[in-house]
C-alpha positions as CSV (number, residue, x, y, z in Angstrom):
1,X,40.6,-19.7,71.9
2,X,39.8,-22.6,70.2
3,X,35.6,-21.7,70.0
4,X,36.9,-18.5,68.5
5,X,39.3,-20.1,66.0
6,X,35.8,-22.5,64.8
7,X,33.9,-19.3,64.8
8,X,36.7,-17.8,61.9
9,X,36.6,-20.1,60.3
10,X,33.1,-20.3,59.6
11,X,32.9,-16.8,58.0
12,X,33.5,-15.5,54.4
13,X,37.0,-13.7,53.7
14,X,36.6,-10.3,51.8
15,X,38.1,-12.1,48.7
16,X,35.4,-14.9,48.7
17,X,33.1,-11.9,49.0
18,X,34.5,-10.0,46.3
19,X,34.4,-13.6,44.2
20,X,30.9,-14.1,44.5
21,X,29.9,-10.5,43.9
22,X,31.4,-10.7,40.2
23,X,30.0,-14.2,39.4
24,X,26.5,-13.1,40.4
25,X,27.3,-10.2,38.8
26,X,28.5,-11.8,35.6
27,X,25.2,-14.0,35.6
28,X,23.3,-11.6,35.6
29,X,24.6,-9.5,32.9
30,X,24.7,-12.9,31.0
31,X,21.1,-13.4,32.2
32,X,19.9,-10.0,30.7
33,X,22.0,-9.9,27.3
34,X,19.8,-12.9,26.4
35,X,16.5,-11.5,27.8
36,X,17.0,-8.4,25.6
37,X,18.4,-10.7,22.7
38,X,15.4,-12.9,23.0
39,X,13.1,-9.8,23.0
40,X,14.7,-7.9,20.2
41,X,14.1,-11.3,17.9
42,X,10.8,-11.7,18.9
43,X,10.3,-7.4,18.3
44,X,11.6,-7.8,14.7
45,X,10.0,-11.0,14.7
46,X,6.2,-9.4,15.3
47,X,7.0,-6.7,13.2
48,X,7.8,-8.3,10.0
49,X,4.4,-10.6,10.6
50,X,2.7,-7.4,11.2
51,X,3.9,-6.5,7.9
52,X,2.8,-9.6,6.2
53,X,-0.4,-9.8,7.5
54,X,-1.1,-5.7,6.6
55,X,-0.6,-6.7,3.1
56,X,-2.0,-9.8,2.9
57,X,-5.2,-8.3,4.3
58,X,-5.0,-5.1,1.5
59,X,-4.6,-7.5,-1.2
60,X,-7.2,-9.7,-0.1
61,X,-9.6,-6.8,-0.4
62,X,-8.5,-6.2,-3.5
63,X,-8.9,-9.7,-4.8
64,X,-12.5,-9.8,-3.4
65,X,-12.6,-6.1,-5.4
66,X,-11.0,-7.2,-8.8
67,X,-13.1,-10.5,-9.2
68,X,-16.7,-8.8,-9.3
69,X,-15.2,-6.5,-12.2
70,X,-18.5,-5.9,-14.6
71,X,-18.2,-6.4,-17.9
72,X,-20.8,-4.4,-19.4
73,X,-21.5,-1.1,-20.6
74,X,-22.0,0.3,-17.3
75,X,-18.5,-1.2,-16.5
76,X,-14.8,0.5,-16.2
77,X,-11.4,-0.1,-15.0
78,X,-9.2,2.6,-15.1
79,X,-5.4,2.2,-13.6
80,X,-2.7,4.9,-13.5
81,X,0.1,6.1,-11.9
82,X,0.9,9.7,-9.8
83,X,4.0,11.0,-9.4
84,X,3.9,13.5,-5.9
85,X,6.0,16.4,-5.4
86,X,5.8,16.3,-1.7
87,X,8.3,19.3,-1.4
88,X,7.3,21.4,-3.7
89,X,10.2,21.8,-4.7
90,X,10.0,20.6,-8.7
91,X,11.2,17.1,-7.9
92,X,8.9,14.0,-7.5
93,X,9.8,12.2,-4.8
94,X,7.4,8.9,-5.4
95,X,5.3,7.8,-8.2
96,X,2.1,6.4,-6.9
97,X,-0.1,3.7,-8.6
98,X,-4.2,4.0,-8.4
99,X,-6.9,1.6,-9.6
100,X,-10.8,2.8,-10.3
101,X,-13.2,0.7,-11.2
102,X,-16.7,-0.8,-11.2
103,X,-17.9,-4.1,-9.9
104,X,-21.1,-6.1,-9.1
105,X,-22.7,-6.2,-5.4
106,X,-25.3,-7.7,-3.7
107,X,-28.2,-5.8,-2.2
108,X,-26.5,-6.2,1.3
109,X,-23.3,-4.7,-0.4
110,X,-25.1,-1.7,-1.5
111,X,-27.4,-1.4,1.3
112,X,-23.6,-1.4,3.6
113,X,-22.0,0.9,1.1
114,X,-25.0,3.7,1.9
115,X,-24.7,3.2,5.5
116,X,-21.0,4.3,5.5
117,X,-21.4,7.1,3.2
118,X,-23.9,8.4,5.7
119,X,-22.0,8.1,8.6
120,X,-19.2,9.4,6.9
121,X,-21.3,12.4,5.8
122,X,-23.0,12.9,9.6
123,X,-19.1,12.8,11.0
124,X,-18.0,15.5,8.3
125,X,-21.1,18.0,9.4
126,X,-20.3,17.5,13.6
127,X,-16.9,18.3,12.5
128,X,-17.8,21.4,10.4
129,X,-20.2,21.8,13.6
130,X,-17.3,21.2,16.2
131,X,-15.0,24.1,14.4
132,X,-17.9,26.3,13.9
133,X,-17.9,26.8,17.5
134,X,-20.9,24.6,18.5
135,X,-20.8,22.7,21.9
136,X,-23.2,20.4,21.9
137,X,-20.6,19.1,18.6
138,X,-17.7,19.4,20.3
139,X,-19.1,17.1,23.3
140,X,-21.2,15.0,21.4
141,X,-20.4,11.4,22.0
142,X,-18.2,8.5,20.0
143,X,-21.4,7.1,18.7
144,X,-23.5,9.3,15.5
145,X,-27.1,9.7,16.7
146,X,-30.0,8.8,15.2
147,X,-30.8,12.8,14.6
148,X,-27.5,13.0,13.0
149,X,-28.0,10.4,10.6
150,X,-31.5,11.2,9.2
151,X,-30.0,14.7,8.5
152,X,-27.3,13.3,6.3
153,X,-29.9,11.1,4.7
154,X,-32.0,14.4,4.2
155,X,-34.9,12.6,6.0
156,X,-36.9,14.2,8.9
157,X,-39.0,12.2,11.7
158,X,-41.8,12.4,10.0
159,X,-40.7,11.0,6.9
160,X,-39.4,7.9,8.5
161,X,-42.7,7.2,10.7
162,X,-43.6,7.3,6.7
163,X,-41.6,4.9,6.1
164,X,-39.0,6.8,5.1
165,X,-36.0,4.7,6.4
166,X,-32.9,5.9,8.2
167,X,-31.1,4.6,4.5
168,X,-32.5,4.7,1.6
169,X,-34.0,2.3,-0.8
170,X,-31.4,1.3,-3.3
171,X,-32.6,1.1,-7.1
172,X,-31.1,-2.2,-7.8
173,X,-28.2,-1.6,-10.1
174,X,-26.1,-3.5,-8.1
175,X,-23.1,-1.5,-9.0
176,X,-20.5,0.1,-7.3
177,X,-17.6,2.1,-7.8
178,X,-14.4,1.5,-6.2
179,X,-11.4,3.3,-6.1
180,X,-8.1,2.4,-4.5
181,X,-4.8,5.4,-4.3
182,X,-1.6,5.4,-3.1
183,X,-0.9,8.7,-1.0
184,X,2.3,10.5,0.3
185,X,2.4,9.6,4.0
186,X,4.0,12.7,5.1
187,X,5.3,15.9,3.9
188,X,8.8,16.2,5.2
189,X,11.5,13.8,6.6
190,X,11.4,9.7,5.6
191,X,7.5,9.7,5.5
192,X,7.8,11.6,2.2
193,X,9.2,8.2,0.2
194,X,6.2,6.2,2.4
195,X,2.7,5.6,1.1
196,X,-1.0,5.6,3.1
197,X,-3.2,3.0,0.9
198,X,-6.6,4.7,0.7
199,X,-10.1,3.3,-0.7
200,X,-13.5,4.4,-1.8
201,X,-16.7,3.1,-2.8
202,X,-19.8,4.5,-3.8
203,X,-23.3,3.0,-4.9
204,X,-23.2,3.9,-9.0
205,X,-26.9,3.6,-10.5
206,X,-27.7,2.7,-14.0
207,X,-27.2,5.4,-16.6
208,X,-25.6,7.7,-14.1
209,X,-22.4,9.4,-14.7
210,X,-19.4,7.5,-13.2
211,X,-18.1,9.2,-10.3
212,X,-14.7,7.4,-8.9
213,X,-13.5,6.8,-12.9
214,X,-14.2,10.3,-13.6
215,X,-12.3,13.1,-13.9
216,X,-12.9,14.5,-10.7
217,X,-11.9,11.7,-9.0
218,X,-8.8,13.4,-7.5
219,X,-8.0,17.1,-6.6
220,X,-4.8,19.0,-8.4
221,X,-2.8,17.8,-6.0
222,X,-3.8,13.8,-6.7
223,X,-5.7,13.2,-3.6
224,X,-9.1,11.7,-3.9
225,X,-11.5,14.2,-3.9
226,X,-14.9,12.7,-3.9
227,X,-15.3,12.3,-0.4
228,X,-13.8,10.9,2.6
229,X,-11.9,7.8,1.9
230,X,-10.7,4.6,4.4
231,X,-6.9,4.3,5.2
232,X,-6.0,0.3,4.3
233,X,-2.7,0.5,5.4
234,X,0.3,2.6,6.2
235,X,4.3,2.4,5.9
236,X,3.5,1.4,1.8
237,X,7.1,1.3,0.3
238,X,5.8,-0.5,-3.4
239,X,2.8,-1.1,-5.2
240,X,2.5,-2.4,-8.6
241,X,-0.6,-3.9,-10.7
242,X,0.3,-5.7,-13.8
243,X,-2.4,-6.2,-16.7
244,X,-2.3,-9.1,-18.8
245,X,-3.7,-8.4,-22.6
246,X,-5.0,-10.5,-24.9
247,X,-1.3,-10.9,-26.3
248,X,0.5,-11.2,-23.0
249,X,3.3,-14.5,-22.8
250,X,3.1,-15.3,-19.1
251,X,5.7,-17.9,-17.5
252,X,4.7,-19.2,-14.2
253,X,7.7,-20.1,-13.3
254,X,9.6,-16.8,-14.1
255,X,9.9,-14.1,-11.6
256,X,7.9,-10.9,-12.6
257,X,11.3,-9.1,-13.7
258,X,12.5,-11.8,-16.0
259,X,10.2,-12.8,-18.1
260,X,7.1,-13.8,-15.7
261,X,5.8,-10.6,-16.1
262,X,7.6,-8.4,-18.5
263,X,6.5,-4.8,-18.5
264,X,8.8,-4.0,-21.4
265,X,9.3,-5.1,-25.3
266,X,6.4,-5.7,-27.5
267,X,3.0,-7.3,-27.8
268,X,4.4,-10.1,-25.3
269,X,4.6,-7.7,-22.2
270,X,2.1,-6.8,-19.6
271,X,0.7,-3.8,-18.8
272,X,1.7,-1.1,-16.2
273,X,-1.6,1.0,-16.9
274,X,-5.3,0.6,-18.3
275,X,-8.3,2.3,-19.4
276,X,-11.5,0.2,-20.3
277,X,-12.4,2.4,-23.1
278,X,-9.6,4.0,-24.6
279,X,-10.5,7.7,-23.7
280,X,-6.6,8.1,-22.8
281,X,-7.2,8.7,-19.0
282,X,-3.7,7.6,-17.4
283,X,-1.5,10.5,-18.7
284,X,1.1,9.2,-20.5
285,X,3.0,12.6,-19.9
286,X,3.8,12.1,-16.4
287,X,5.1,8.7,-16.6
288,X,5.9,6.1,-18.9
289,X,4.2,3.9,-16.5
290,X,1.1,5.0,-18.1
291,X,1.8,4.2,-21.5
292,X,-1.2,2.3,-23.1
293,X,-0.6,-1.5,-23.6
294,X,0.9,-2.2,-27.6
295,X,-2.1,-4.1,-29.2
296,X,-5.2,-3.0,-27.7
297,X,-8.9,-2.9,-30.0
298,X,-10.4,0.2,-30.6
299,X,-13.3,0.7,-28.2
300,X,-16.3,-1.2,-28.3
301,X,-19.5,-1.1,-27.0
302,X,-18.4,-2.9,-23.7
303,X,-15.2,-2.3,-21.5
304,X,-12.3,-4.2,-22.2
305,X,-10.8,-6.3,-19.1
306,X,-7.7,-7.5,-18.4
307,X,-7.1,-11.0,-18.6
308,X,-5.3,-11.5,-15.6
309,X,-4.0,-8.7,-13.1
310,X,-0.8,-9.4,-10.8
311,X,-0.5,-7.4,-7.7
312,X,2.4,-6.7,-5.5
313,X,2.8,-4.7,-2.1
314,X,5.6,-4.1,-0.1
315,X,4.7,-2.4,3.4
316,X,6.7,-1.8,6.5
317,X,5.8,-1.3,10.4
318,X,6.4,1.8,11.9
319,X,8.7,0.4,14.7
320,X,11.2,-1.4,11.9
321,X,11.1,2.2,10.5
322,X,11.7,4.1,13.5
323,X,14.9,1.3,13.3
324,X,16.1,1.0,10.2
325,X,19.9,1.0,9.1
326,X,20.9,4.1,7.7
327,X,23.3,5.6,5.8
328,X,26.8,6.7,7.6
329,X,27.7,9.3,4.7
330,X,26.8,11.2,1.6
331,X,26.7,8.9,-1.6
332,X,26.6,10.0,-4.8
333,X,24.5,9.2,-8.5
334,X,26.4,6.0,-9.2
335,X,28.0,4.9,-5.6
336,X,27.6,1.2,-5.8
337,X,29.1,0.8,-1.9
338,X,28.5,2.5,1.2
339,X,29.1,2.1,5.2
340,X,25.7,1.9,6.6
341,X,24.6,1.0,10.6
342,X,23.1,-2.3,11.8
343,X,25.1,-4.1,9.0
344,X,23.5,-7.5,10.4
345,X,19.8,-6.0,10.3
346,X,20.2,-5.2,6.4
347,X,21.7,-8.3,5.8
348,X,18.2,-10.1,6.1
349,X,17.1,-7.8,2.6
350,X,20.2,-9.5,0.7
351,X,18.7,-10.3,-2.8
352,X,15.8,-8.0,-2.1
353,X,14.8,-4.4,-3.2
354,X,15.4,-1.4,-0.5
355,X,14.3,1.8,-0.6
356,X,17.2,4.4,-0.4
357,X,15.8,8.2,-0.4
358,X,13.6,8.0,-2.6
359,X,15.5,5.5,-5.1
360,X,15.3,1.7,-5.2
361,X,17.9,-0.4,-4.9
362,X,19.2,-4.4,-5.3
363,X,21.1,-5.0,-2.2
364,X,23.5,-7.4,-3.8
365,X,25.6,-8.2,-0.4
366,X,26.7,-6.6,2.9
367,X,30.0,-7.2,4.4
368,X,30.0,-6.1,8.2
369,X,28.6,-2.5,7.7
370,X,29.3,-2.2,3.8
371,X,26.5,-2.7,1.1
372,X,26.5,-2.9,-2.2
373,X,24.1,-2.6,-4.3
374,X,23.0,-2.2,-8.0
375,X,21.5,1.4,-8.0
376,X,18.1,3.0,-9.7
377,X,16.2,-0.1,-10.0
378,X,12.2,-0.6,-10.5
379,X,12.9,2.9,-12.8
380,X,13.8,4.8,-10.1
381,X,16.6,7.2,-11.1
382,X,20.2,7.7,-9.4
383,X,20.6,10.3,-7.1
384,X,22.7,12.2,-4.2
385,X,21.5,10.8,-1.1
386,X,22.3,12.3,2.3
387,X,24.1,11.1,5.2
388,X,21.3,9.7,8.1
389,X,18.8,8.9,5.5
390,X,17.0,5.4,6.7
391,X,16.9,2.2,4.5
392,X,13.6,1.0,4.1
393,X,12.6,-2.7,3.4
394,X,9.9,-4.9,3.5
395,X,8.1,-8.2,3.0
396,X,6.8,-9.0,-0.9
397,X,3.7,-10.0,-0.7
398,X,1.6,-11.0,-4.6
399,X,-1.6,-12.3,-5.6
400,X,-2.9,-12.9,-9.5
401,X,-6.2,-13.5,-10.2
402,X,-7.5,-14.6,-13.3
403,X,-10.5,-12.4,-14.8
404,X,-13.0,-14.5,-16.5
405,X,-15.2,-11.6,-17.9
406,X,-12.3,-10.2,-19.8
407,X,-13.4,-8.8,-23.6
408,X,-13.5,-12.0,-26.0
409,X,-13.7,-9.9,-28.7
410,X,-9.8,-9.4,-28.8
411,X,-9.7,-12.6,-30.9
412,X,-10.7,-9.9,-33.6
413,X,-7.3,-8.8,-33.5
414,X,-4.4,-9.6,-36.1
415,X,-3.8,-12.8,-36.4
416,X,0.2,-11.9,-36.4
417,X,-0.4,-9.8,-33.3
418,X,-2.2,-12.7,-31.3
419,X,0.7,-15.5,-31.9
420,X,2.0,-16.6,-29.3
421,X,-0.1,-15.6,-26.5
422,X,-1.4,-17.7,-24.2
C-alpha cells in the first residue's frame, strides 16, 4: 500500500495537466504574435527602402543625364506634361510629366548606345518572327546570336570579314538624345492613378533632324513611339521637374511649396515646363502645367537652359500597394474626414501627400481609423471617390543640380525683369 501511495504521488493530476497545456499554449501564441510582429516591421521596413532606393537610383540617372545637357545649336531640352485618359471615358485620370533632351557622350557612350538599339531591334524581329509562326524563333535561346545581330545592323558575313563590324562606326558627334515619360501603369483598377517611368536614347549626328524632341516622339495616345524604350521604375505615384530661369528667387531653406520653389506668381517663380527654342512644344491647352515660364528671351541662335532643375519622385512597392489602407465608404467633392482601415499604417504619411483615386491629398491627422485631410492638393481637383479605393503613399525622394551651360545671354533682359534674382 504504501509503494503504491509513493507511486501516486509521483504522477501529474489532470488539473496540473490542463495547467501546463494553457501556459505552453499561451507561450506560444505569445511566442508567434511577436514573430509575425517582428516580420511585418521588417516587411514594411524592406519595402519602404525598396522604395527609396528605386528612386534614388531613377534620379541618379537622371542627374548623370541632366549634367551633360549641350548647349549648342545642336542642343534641346524640351519638358512637358500628359494628361492620360486611361478609361476612355472623357476624364483624365493622371497628368504625366516627360523630359527630351540632348546631351554630350563619350565614344564609349555612343558606341553602348548602338549596341542596345541593335539588340533591341534583333529582339523586335524574333518576336515578329516568333508570332509569324516561325519555330526556330519561338525556340531560339535567351541570348541574340551573332546572325541575329548583323541582320539588324544590315551587315552580312562578308561585310564584316571586310571589316564591317557587328556595330557600326560612329561619326563622332558625340550626341545623344534622351528621352524620359511617365506612362499609365495599367488600364483599369488602382494601377490607372500609378506610373511606369520609361527612357530612351538614341545616337543624334550632326545636322540630322532631332528625333526624341520631335514631334513624333510619342503616338496619339502619349506613349513613346520611336522605338522600344527601358522601364526605370514602377509604382510611380509623383513626378515633378522644376526649371529655374534667369529670374527665378530660390530659398534654400524653404520647402518647394512655400517659397523654395514657387511654381506660381510672376518673374520670381520656377518653371513647370520648357522648350529650348520657343517653338511652343508643351501644349499649353492641356494643362497649365505647360504654360511657358513669364520672362523668357526670344530664341537665339543657341538653346536656352535652365539654370538649375529640381526633381522630385515619389514611388511605391507593389507589396505596400497590394496593402494599403483604404477607404471604408463613399466620400464626396469636399469631405475633409473619412473612416479608413489600417488607421496605424496611414498614420506614418501624417504631414505627407497621399494619393486618393486619382486626387492628392495633405493627410493632416488620423485618429484611430479617421483621416483628415486637406483635399485637391498639387492641382489635383476634388472628386467622388468610391468605397475600397486604396491610399497610396510614398517616400519623397529630390535632387537639384545646378546647370552651368545655362544661356548667359539672359542678362540681355530688362533690367526691371532681372531684379532680384539670384
Amino acid at each position: 500500500m504504501r509503494r503504491h501511495a509513493v507511486r501516486s504521488r509521483r504522477g501529474v493530476t489532470l488539473a496540473e495537466l490542463i495547467l501546463a497545456t494553457g501556459l505552453a499554449a499561451i507561450v506560444m501564441v505569445s511566442l508567434v504574435s511577436v514573430t509575425d510582429n517582428a516580420v511585418r516591421l521588417w516587411t514594411r521596413g524592406e519595402a519602404s527602402r525598396d522604395a527609396r532606393e528605386v528612386s534614388s537610383a531613377v534620379l541618379g540617372e537622371l542627374n548623370r543625364d541632366l549634367r551633360q545637357l549641350h548647349p549648342s545649336s545642336e542642343g534641346d531640352l524640351v519638358i512637358d506634361w500628359e494628361p492620360f485618359d486611361v478609361e476612355r471615358d472623357g476624364t483624365n485620370e493622371r497628368l504625366w510629366p516627360r523630359m527630351r533632351f540632348v546631351r554630350d557622350a563619350s565614344t564609349a557612350e555612343l558606341a553602348s548606345v548602338q549596341r542596345r538599339a541593335l539588340a533591341e531591334l534583333a529582339r523586335e524581329a524574333r518576336r515578329v518572327a516568333a508570332e509569324g509562326g516561325d519555330r526556330r524563333a519561338q525556340e531560339a535561346p535567351e541570348a541574340l546570336t551573332e546572325e541575329e545581330l548583323l541582320v539588324a545592323a544590315g551587315l552580312t558575313r562578308e561585310e564584316l570579314a571586310l571589316g564591317g563590324g557587328g556595330v557600326r562606326d560612329v561619326d563622332g558627334s558625340g550626341l545623344v538624345e534622351i528621352l524620359y515619360a511617365v506612362v499609365p501603369e495599367g488600364r483599369s483598377g488602382p494601377d490607372r492613378y500609378t506610373g511606369v517611368l520609361l527612357r530612351q536614347e538614341r545616337v543624334h549626328s550632326a545636322g540630322a533632324p532631332r528625333v526624341l524632341t520631335g514631334d513624333g516622339a510619342f503616338d496619339s495616345a502619349g506613349y513613346p513611339a520611336a522605338g522600344p524604350a527601358r522601364e526605370l521604375a514602377r509604382g510611380v505615384l509623383w513626378m515633378r521637374p522644376l526649371m529655374a530661369t534667369q529670374t527665378t528667387v530660390i530659398d534654400p531653406g524653404a520647402s518647394a511649396e512655400r517659397g523654395g520653389w514657387r511654381i506660381s506668381g510672376g518673374l520670381r517663380t520656377a518653371a513647370t515646363s520648357w522648350d529650348a527654342w520657343r517653338r511652343g512644344r508643351p501644349d499649353v491647352e492641356l494643362s497649365d502645367l505647360n504654360e511657358p515660364a513669364p520672362g523668357m528671351p526670344a530664341a537665339g541662335p543657341r538653346p536656352a537652359l535652365p539654370r538649375r532643375i529640381r526633381l522630385e519622385l515619389e514611388t511605391q512597392s507593389r507589396g505596400d500597394r497590394e496593402r494599403a489602407p483604404r477607404l471604408l465608404e463613399t466620400i464626396d467633392e469636399a469631405q475633409g474626414s473619412f473612416p479608413v482601415t489600417s488607421g496605424a499604417r496611414l498614420s506614418r504619411a501624417i504631414g505627407q501627400h497621399v494619393l486618393v483615386g486619382g486626387e492628392w491629398m495633405i493627410l493632416r491627422s488620423v485618429t484611430r481609423d479617421t483621416a483628415t485631410v486637406r483635399r485637391g492638393a498639387r492641382g489635383t481637383p476634388g472628386r467622388s471617390i468610391a468605397e475600397g479605393t486604396p491610399i497610396f503613399f510614398g517616400p519623397t525622394s529630390v535632387i537639384e543640380l545646378e546647370v552651368p551651360v545655362h544661356d548667359d545671354d539672359w542678362r540681355l533682359l530688362p533690367v526691371e525683369q532681372r531684379g532680384g534674382a539670384r
